[in-house]
Each structure stands twice: as structure tokens, then as C-alpha cells.
C-alpha positions as CSV (number, residue, x, y, z in Angstrom):
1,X,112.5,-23.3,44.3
2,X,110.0,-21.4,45.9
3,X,111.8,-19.6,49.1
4,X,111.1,-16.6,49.5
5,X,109.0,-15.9,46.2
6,X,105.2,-14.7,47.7
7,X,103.7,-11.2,48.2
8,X,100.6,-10.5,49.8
9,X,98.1,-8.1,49.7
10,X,95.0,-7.4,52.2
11,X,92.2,-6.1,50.6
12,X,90.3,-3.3,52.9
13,X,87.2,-2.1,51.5
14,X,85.4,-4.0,54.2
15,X,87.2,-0.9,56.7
16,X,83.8,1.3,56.3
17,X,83.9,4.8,55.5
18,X,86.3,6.5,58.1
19,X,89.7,6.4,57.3
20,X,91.4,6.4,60.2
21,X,89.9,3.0,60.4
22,X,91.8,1.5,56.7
23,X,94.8,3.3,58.4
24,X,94.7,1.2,61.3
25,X,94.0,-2.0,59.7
26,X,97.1,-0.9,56.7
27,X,99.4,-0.8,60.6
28,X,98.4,-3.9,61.6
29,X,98.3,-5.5,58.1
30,X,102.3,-3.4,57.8
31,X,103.5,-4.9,61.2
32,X,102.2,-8.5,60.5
33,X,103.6,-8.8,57.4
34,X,101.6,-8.1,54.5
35,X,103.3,-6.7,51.5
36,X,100.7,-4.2,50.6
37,X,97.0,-3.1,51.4
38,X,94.6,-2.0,48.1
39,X,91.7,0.2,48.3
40,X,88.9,0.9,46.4
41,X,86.2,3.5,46.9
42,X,84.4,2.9,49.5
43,X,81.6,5.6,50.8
44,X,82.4,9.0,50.6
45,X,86.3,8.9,49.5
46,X,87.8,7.3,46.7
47,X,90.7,5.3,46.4
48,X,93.7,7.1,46.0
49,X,92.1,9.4,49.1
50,X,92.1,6.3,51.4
51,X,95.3,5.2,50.6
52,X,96.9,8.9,50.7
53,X,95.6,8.8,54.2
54,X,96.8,6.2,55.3
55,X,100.4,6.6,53.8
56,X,102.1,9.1,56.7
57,X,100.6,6.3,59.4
58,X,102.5,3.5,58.1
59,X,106.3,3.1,56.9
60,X,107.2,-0.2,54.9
61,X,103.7,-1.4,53.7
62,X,102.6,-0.9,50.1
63,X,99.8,1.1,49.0
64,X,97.9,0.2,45.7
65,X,94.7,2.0,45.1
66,X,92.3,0.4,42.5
67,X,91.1,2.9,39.5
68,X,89.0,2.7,36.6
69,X,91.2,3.5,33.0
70,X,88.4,4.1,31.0
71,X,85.9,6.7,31.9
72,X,89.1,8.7,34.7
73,X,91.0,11.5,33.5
74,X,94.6,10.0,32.8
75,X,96.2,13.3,33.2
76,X,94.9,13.6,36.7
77,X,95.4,9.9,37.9
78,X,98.9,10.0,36.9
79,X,99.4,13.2,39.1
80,X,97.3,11.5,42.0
81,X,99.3,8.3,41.6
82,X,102.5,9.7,41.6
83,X,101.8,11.8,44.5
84,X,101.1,9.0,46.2
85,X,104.1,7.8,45.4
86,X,105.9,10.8,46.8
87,X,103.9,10.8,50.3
88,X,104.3,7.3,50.6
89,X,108.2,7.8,49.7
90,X,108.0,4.8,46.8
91,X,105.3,2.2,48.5
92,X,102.5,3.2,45.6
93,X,100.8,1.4,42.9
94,X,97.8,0.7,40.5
95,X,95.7,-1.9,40.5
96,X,94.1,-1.0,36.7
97,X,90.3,-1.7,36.4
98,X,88.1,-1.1,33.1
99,X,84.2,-0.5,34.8
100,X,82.8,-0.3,31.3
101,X,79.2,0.8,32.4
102,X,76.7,3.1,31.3
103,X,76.4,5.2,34.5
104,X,80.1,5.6,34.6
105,X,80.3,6.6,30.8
106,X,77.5,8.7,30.3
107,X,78.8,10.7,33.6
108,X,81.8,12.1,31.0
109,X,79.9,12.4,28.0
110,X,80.8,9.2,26.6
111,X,79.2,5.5,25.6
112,X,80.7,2.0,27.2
113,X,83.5,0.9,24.4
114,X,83.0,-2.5,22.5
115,X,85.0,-5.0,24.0
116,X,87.3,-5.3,21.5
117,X,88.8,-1.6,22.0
118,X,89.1,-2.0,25.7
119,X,92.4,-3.2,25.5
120,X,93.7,-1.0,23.1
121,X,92.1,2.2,25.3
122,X,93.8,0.4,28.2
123,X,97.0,0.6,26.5
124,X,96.6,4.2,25.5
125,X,95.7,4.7,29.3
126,X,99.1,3.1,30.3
127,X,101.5,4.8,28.1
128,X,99.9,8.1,29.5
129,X,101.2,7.5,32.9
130,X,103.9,5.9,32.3
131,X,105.6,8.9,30.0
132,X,103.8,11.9,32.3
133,X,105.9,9.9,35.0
134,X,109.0,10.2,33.2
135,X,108.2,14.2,31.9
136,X,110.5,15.3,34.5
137,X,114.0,14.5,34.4
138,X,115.4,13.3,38.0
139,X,116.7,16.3,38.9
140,X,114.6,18.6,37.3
141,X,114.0,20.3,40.2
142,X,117.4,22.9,41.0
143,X,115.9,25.2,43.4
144,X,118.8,28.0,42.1
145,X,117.9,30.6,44.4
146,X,120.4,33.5,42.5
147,X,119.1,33.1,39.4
148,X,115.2,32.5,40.5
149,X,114.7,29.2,39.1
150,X,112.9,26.7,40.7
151,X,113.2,24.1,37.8
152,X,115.6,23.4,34.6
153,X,113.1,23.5,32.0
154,X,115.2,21.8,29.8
155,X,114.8,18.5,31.8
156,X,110.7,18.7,31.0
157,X,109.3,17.1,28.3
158,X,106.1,17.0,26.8
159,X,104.6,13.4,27.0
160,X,102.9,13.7,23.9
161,X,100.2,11.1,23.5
162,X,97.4,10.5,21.5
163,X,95.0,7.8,22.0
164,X,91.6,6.7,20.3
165,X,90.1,8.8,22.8
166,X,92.3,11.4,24.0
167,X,94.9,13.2,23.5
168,X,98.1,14.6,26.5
169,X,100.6,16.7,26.0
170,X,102.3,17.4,29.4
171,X,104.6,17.7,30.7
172,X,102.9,16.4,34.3
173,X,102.6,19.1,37.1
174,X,104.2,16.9,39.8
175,X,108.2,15.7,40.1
176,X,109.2,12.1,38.9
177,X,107.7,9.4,41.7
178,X,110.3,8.0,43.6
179,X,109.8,4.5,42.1
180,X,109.8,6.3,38.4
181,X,107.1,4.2,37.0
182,X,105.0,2.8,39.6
183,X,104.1,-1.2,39.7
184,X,100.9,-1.6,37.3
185,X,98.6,-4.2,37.8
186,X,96.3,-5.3,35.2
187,X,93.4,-7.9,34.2
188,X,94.8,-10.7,31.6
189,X,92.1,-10.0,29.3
190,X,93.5,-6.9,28.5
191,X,96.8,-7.9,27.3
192,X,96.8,-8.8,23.6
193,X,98.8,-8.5,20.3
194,X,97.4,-5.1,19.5
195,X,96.5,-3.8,22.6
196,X,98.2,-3.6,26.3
197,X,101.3,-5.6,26.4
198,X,103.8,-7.1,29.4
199,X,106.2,-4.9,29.3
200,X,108.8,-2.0,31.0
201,X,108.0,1.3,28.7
202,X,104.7,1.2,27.5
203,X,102.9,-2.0,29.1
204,X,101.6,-3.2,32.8
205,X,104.3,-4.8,34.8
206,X,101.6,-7.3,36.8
207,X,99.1,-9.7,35.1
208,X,95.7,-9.8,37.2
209,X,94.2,-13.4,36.9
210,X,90.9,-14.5,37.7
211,X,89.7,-18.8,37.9
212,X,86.6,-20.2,38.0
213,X,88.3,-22.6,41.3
214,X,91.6,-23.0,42.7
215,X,93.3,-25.7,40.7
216,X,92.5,-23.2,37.1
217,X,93.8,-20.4,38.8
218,X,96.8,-22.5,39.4
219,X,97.3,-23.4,36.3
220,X,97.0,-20.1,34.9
221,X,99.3,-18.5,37.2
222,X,102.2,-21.5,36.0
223,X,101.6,-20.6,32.7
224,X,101.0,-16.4,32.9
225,X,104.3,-16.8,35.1
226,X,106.7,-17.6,32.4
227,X,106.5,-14.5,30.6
228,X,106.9,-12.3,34.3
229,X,105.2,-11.0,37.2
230,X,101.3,-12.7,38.2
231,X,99.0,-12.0,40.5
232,X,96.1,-13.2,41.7
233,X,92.8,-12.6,43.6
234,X,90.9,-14.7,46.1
235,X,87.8,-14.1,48.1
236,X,89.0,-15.8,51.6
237,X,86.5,-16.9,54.7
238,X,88.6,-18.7,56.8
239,X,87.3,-21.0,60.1
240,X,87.3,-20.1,63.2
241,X,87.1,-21.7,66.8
242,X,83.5,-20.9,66.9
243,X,82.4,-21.1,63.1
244,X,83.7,-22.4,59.8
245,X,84.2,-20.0,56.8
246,X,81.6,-22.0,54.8
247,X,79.0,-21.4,57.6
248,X,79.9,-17.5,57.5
249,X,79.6,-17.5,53.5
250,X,76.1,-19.0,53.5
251,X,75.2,-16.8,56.5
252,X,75.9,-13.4,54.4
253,X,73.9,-14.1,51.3
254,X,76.5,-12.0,49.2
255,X,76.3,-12.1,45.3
256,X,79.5,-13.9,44.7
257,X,82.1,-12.2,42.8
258,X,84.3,-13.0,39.7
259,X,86.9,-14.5,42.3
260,X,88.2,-17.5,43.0
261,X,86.8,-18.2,46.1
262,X,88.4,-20.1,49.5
263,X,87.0,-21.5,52.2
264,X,88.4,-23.5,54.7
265,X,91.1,-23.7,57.5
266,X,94.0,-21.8,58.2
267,X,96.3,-24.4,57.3
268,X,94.4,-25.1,54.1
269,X,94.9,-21.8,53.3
270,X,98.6,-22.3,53.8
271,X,98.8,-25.3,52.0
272,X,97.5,-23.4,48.5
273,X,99.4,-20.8,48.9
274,X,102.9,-22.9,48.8
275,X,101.1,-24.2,45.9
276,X,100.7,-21.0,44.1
277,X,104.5,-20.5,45.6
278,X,105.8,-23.8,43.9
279,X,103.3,-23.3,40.5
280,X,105.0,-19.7,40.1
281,X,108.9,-20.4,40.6
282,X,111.2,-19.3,37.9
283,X,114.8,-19.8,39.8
284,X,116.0,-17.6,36.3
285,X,113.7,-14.7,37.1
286,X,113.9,-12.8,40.4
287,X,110.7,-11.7,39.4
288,X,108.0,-11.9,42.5
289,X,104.2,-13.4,42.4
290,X,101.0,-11.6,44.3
291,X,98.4,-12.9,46.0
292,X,95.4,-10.5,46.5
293,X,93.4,-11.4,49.7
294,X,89.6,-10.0,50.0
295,X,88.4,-11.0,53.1
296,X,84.8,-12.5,53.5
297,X,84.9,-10.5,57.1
298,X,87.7,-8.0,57.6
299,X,87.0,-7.9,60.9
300,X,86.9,-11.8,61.4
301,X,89.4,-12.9,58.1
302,X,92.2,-10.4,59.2
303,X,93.4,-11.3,62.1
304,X,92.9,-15.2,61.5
305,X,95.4,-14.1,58.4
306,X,97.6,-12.5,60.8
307,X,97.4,-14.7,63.9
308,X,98.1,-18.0,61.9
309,X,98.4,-18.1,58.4
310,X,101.1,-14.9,58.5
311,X,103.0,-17.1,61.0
312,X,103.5,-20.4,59.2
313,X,104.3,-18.7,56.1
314,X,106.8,-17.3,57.7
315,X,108.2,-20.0,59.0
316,X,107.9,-21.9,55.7
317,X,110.0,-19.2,54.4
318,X,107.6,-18.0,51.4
319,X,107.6,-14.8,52.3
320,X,109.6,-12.2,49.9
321,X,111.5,-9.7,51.7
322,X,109.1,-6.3,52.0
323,X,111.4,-4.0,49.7
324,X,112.0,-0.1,50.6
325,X,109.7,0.4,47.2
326,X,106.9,-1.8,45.9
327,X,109.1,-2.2,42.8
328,X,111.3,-3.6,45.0
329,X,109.0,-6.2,46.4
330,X,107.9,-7.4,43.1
331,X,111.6,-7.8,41.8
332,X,111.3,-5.5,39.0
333,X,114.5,-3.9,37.4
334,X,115.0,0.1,38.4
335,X,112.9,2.3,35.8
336,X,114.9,4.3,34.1
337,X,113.3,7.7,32.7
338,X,113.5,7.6,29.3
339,X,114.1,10.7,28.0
340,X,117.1,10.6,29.9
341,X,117.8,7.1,28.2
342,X,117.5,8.7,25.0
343,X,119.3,12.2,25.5
């Protein structure tokens, strides 16, 4: 059954480089609809800055910047992330990217990895953040104004990691995020038998898909779905009344990207996503399925999304509920810290 079972996402890197612009388009994306907006840098500010921005200006809409795991500091994402998390009072996540480039590495000191270690790095990456996130104990915090303490230092811990490449020990310099471990969304490349894996403690909670067309990333998201949360992306130009998407594809000239692409009409677009809807169900696992728009035009693409393809969907009842946290969207269990677990 697949009532109720679809999340979607609005890309907005096409917002330019002021931010009060990706805050307005994360309102109207938030009032139409849409599950969550994702950033990535774009101009001048990067993407945990756009999306901190436009947290305060929205209420219900999720947040999920897109970062680099590779050549990024973990102990410093992990603090931006999680503050994120706090300012946005649980609507954050990570979209996880590996840019294994030259420019990027040599800018830390460091060469491009083989392809064979980037999952492994990735998975070093993950358990970072995910046990700086649980450092502090929920209610570290005790504010104990007669005997001057501002935190129990026995509910710290020291995260104590050591990758290939690096080496934490924490604990992390910001409180628990309100969603304990935020949603992580990661490529399916990256998860393998000795490398990143699909699970709660350790692993990403999201596998990232890419297809060459629509019908293989439908049949990767049937299988991929059996073992928990999908999601996938798309490259969207929808028609309009004055000019088809295909027209508006040719007319840009862009490179095309490692998407799937779609063009066509509102209803078309409708019609695949029930697909992806009925392709994902699992009536044994309450676990929820993303779709991860990037307009052609954000300008153009947006508001044919939220004019009539938000609409129908709605009244095809595909739409998930929007949950008070992103975890809560996607389904996932409540993250329990583990030290806590284990004490």
C-alpha cells in the first residue's frame, strides 16, 4: 500500500546568492507542502550557512544541507550540524557527498583517496558524528546555580575515534541535537561490506540512488527499499502553458548531471511519482521513501510543483505526514544516546 508513504524535497541552489531569497522560497516550499528544502554552496555562503538562515523564517519544513565527508573537518561539521539542529528545533539533516578532487584535497594538505577507501573514510566520517552527537548525555546540561555548575561532567564522554585519516576525541562543544542523531543521507556506492553500512549506530540512515532513466531508478529504489529508507534524485523541467520542459532543457545548454532526468507534464510527473510510491511500499516497515527534486528553473519548476503536482498528490493521498522532526518524517525509531544505553 502506498498511502501516505512519499517525502519530498526541493532543491534550492538555483535561489542565487542572497539568502533571504532560499528563505523565501524554504516558506513557500514549507506552506505548500514539501517535506524538506537542501542546500548546497552556492556563491558566497556555504550550506549549512543558507540553511541556518533560513531556519528561524520557517517552522515545520526540513532543512538538509549537502557537505563534502572527505576533505571537511568532522569535528566541526558535527558541531555545525547539530546546531542546526538546535536552531531549527529538530528539522536538520545531511545529505553526505564525497567531492574527491584535487582542488578540494590539496586545499587541506592532502591527495584525492583511491576509490576503494572512500567508503571506508565515509564510514569513519559517520561514526564521528554520530558518537560526538551522543557525547553529551540528555541532560548534561544542570545549570546548578549554588554550586556554579553549568554542566555534569560526568554525563560527557569522549567520542573517541580513529579513522584512516584522523583521529577525535571529544567530547563535542555543543549539547545533544534535539533529533539525537540527525537523518544521514548517503550515495549507494558508499555502502559496502567493509565500509559504510545501513544502519542506527555507526551507519547512514538514507540510501542516495542515482539511474541512468526512470524505469532503473525504479528498480533500484524496489530493491534498495527492502533493507530501509531510499531516496532518490531527479533533475525536473516540467511544461508549462507557454513552453514544454523539453523546450526549456534544450534552450539552457546545461551539462547534464549524474541524475535521472524528467521532462514532461505535471501529471506525468504525478504519475512516476505514485510509481516510485507503489515500487517502495513495505506495509511491515513504517519506514518513509524521498524524492529529491532539482529544478531545471527554480523560478519556473517551483511553483508548477506547488500549483499542481503538490495538489494531486495530495489528493492521491501519497503524501507522509510532515513530522515535528525530520526523523519523524522519515519513520525512523527515536535515537537513543548510547552511552546512556550502555551506562
Amino acid at each position: 500500500m502506498s498511502d501516505r508513504s512519499l517525502l519530498l524535497a526541493l532543491n534550492l541552489d538555483g535561489a542565487g546568492n542572497d539568502p533571504n531569497d532560499s528563505a523565501n522560497y524554504a516558506q513557500e516550499a514549507e506552506h505548500a507542502g514539501f517535506h524538506a528544502v537542501s542546500f548546497s554552496a552556492d556563491g558566497l555562503l556555504d550550506a549549512v550557512q543558507r540553511a541556518s538562515f533560513s531556519a528561524p523564517k520557517t517552522q515545520r519544513i526540513a532543512l538538509i544541507p549537502v557537505i563534502d565527508a572527505l576533505f571537511t573537518e568532522p569535528f566541526h561539521t558535527a558541531t555545525q550540524l547539530a546546531s542546526l539542529d538546535i536552531i531549527s528545533r529538530g528539522r536538520a539533516g545531511w545529505i553526505l557527498e564525497t567531492q574527491n578532487d584535487s582542488v578540494r584535497a590539496q586545499a587541506v594538505g592532502r591527495e584525492p583517496l583511491p576509490v576503494h577507501e572512500l567508503s571506508t573514510e565515509a564510514a569513519d566520517v559517520i561514526t564521528t558524528h554520530r558518537r560526538l552527537w551522543d557525547s553529551w548525555e540528555e541532560n548534561a546540561v544542570i545549570r546548578d546555580v549554588s554550586s556554579g555548575r553549568y554542566l555534569d561532567a560526568n554525563k560527557l564522554h569522549y567520542a573517541d575515534v580513529q579513522g584512516k585519516s584522523f583521529s577525535v576525541k571529544g567530547p563535542a562543544i555543543t549539547p545533544r541535537p534535539p533529533q539525537g542523531q540527525l537523518p544521514i543521507i548517503a550515495p549507494a556506492p558508499l555502502f559496502t561490506d567493509e565500509g559504510l553500512q545501513h544502519c542506527r549506530l555507526n551507519g547512514a540512515d538514507v540510501v542516495k540512488l542515482n539511474g541512468a532513466n526512470l524505469d532503473e531508478l525504479l528498480a533500484q529504489a524496489q530493491i534498495a527499499s527492502r533493507k530501509g529508507a531510499v531516496a532518490i534524485d531527479l533533475d525536473v523541467y516540467l511544461d508549462t502553458a507557454t513552453e514544454t520542459g523539453a523546450r526549456r532543457l534544450a534552450a539552457q545548454g546545461v551539462q547534464a548531471t549524474e541524475r535521472a532526468e524528467f521532462t514532461g507534464t505535471p501529471k506525468q510527473l504525478t504519475d512516476f511519482l505514485t510509481r516510485f510510491a507503489e515500487a517502495t511500499a513495505n506495509p511491515g516497515d513504517q519506514r518513509r521513501h524521498l524524492v529529491h527534486l532539482f529544478p531545471g528553473d527554480l523560478r519556473v519548476d517551483s511553483q508548477v510543483l506547488i500549483e499542481e503536482v503538490l495538489p494531486e498528490l495530495k489528493h492521491s493521498n501519497l503524501l507522509a505526514p510532515v513530522g515535528n522532526t525530520l526523523r519523524e518524517s522519515f519513520g525512523l525509531p527515536v535515537a537513543k544516546n548510547r552511552f546512556q544505553e550502555a551506562s
